[in-house]
C-alpha positions as CSV (number, residue, x, y, z in Angstrom):
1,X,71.3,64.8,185.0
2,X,69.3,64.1,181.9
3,X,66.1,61.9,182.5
4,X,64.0,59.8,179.9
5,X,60.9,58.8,181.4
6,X,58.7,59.3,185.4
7,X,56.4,56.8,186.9
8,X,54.8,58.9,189.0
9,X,53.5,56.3,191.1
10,X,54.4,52.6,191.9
11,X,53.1,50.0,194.3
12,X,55.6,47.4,193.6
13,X,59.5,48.6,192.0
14,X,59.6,49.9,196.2
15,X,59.0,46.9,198.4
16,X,56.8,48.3,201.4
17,X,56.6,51.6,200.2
18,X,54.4,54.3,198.1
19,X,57.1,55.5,195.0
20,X,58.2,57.0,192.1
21,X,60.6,55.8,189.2
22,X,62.8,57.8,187.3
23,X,64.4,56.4,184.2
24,X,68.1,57.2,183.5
25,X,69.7,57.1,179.4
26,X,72.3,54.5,178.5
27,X,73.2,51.2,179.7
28,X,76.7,49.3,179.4
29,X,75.0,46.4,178.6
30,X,72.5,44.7,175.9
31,X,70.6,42.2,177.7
32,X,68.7,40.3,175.0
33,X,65.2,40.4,176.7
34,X,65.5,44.3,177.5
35,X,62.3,45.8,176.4
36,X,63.9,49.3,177.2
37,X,66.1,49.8,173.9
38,X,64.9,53.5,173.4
39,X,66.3,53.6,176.7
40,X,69.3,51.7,175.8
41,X,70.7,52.1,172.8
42,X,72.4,54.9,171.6
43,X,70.9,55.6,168.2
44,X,67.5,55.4,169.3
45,X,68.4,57.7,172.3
46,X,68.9,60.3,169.8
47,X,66.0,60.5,168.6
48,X,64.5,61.1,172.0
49,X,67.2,63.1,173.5
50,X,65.1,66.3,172.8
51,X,62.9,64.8,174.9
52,X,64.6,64.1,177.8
53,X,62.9,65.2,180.8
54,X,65.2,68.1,182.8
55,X,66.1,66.7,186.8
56,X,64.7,70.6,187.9
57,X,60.9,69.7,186.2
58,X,61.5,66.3,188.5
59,X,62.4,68.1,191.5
60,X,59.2,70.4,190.4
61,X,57.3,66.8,190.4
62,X,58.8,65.7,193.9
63,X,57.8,68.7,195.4
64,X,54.2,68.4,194.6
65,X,54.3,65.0,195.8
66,X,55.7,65.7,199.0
67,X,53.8,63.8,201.9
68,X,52.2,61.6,198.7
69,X,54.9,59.2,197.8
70,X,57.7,58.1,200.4
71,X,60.1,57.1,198.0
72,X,61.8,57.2,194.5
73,X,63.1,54.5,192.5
74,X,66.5,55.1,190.9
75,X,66.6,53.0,187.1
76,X,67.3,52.9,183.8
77,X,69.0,51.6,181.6
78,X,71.9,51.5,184.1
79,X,72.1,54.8,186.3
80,X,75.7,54.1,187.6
81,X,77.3,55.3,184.3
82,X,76.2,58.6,184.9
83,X,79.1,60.7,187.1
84,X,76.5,62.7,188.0
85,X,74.1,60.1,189.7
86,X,75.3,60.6,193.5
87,X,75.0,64.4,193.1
88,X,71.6,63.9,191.7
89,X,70.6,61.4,194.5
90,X,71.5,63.8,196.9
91,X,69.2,66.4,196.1
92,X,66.1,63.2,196.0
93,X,67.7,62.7,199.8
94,X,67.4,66.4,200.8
95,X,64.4,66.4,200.3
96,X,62.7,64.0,202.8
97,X,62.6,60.3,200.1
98,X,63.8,57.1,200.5
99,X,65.8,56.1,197.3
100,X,65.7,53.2,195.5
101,X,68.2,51.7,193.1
102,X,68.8,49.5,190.3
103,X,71.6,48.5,189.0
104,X,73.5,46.0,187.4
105,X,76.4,45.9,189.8
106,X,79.3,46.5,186.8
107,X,80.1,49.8,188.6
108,X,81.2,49.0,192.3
109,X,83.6,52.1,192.4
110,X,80.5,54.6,192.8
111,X,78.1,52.1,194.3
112,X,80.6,51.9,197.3
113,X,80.6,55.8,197.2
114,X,77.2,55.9,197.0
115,X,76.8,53.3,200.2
116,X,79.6,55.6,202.3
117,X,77.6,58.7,202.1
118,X,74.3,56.8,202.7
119,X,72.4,58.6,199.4
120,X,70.3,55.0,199.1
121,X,68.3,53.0,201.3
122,X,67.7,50.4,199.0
123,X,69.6,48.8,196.6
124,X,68.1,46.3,193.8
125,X,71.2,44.5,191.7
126,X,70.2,42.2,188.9
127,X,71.6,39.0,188.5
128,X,71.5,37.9,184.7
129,X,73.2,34.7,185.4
130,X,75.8,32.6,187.0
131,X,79.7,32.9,187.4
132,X,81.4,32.3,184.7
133,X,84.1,30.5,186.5
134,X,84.2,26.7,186.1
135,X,82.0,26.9,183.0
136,X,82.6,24.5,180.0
137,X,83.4,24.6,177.1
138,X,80.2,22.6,176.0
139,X,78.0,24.9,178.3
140,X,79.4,27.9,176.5
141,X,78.8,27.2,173.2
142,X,75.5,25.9,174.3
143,X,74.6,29.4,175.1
144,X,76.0,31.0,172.2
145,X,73.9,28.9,169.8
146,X,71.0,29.9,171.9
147,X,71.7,33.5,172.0
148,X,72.8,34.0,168.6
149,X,73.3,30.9,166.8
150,X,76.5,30.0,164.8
151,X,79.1,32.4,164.5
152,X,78.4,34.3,167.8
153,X,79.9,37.8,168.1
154,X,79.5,40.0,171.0
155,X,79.6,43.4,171.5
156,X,82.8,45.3,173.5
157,X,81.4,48.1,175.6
158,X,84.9,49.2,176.1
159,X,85.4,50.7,172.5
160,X,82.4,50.0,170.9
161,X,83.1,47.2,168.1
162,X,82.4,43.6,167.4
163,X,84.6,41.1,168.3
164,X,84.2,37.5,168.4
165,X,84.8,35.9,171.6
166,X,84.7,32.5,173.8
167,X,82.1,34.1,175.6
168,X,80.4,33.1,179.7
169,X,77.0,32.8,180.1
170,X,77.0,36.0,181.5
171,X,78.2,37.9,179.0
172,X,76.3,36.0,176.2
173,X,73.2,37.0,178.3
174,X,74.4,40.8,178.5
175,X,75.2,40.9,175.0
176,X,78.9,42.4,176.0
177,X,82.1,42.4,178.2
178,X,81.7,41.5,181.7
179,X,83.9,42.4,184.6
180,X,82.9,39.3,186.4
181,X,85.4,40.5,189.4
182,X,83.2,44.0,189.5
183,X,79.8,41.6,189.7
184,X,81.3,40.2,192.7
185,X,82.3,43.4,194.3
186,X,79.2,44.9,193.8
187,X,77.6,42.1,195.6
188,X,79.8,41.6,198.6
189,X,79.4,45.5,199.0
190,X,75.9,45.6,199.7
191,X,75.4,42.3,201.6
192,X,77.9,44.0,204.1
193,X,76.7,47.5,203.6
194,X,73.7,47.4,206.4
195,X,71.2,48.8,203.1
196,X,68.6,46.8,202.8
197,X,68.8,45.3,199.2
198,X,67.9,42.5,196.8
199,X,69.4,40.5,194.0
200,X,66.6,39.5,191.6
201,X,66.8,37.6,188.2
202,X,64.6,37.6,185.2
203,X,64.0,33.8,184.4
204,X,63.9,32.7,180.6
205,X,63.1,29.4,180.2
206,X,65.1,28.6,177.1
207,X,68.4,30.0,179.0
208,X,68.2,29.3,182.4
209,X,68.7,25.4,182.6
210,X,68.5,23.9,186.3
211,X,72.5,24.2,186.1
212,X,72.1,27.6,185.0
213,X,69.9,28.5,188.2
214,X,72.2,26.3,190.7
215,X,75.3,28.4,190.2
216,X,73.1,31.7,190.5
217,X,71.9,30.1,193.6
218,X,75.8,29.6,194.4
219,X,76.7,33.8,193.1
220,X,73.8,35.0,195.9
221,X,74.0,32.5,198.9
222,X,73.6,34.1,202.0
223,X,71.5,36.9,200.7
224,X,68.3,38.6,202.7
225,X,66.6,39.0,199.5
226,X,66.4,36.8,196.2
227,X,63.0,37.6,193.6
228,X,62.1,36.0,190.7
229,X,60.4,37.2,187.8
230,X,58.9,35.4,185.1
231,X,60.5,36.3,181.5
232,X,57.4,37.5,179.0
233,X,58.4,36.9,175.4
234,X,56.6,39.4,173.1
235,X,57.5,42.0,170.7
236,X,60.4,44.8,171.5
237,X,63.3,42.8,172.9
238,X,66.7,44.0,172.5
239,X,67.5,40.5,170.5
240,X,64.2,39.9,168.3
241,X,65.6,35.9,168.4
242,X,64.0,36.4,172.1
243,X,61.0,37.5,171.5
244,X,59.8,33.6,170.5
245,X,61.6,32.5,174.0
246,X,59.2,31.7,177.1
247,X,59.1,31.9,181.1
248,X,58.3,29.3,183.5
249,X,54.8,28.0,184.5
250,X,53.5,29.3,187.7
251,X,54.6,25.6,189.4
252,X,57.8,26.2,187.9
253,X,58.7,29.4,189.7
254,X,57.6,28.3,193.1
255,X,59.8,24.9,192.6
256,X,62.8,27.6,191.9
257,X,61.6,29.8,194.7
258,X,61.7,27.2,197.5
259,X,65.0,26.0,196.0
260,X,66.0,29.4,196.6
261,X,65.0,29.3,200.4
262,X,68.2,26.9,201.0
263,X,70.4,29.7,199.8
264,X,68.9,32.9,200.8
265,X,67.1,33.8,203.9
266,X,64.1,35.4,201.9
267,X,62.9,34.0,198.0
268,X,59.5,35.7,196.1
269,X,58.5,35.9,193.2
270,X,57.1,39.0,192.0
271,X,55.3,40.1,188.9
């Protein structure tokens, strides 16, 4: 297991507990506000890969740590495209940490693997959006235009080319393909799983209407756990169009929070 980057500490990516994060490479999707895209995509990641951080100098880290942190955050990029991510988990287990992890819930084959052999205590998936079903026609383009203005293409994780599509909101927010059906799965596994877990959602302003936020409201009723962060516009985003959008004003957030509170049993927002 290759890694790109350590935190070696964090007070908040493990609710309740002292951590670590470890960054994964790659990520099926291109999320427009992703401020990761050395992380991300795959011609910057080449000119870091000689600089990717071998697991056995993490596991050198962990050990030093041991009795300091109590657990480590699993992230990327999107760490369930790597085969080799419940192996590497494992090890993390064996030796005394909780684990963490993010992901973006488009691989529910290994996250239900993952959940049967109890390698996470955790499990963080974001939600970039609502389901796609129902949407209209109107609503789509409306999104399109946002994202990318006229003449909206998208890119096709499955063989790596442009193709021009009626795309969802969720995939014009992911900037691909979306198995909407794998989404779902990946949600109904954990909320069953006994884990303790979140959805969360990054909140642009320009993108996330009230009707955008009622059918993400609809995707994670019944959840324990629903945060919100605030989208900061600023330089690096995946999509530069994006850097010029905007998050919500403080009163804002906590109007969508307690809106939240009908739908899940637990709403923050956290930084």
């Amino acid at each position: 297991m290759k890694l790109t980057a350590i935190q070696r500490l964090t007070l908040l990516d493990y609710p309740g507990h002292i951590a670590c994060t470890v960054f994964t490479p790659g990520c099926n999707f291109r999320c427009h506000y992703c401020h990761n895209s050395e992380f991300v995509l795959p011609e910057k990641l080449e000119k870091i890969r000689r600089d990717f951080i071998p697991e056995e100098t993490f596991f050198r880290f962990l050990e030093r740590r041991k009795g300091k942190l109590e657990g480590v955050c699993v992230t990327g990029g999107e760490p369930t495209i790597h085969k080799d991510l419940p192996q590497f988990i494992e090890k993390i287990k064996a030796m005394g940490f909780l684990v963490k992890l993010d992901t973006n819930g488009s691989n529910p084959k290994m996250l239900a693997d993952i959940l049967e052999k109890k390698l996470v205590d955790y499990v963080a998936i974001d939600v970039k959006a609502g389901d796609m079903k129902h949407e209209t026609q109107n609503t789509k383009q409306r999104i399109q235009d946002l994202v990318y203005g006229s003449g909206f293409m998208i890119h096709d994780s499955s063989d790596e080319q442009i193709k021009e599509v009626t795309s969802s909101s969720y995939e014009s927010f992911c900037g691909t393909s979306v198995d909407m059906d794998a989404i779902k799965k990946s949600r109904d596994l954990i909320m069953d799983s006994g884990v303790d877990y979140e959805f969360r959602t990054t909140l642009v302003k320009e993108f996330h209407t009230d009707e955008e936020y009622s059918k993400i409201l609809d995707f994670v009723k019944g959840a324990k756990r629903y945060s919100l962060q605030n989208f900061r516009g600023s330089a690096g985003c995946l999509n530069t169009k994006w850097e010029t959008y905007s998050g919500f004003s403080k009163d804002e957030l906590d109007n969508r929070r307690k809106r939240a509170e009908k739908f899940v049993k637990y709403s923050e927002v956290i930084s």
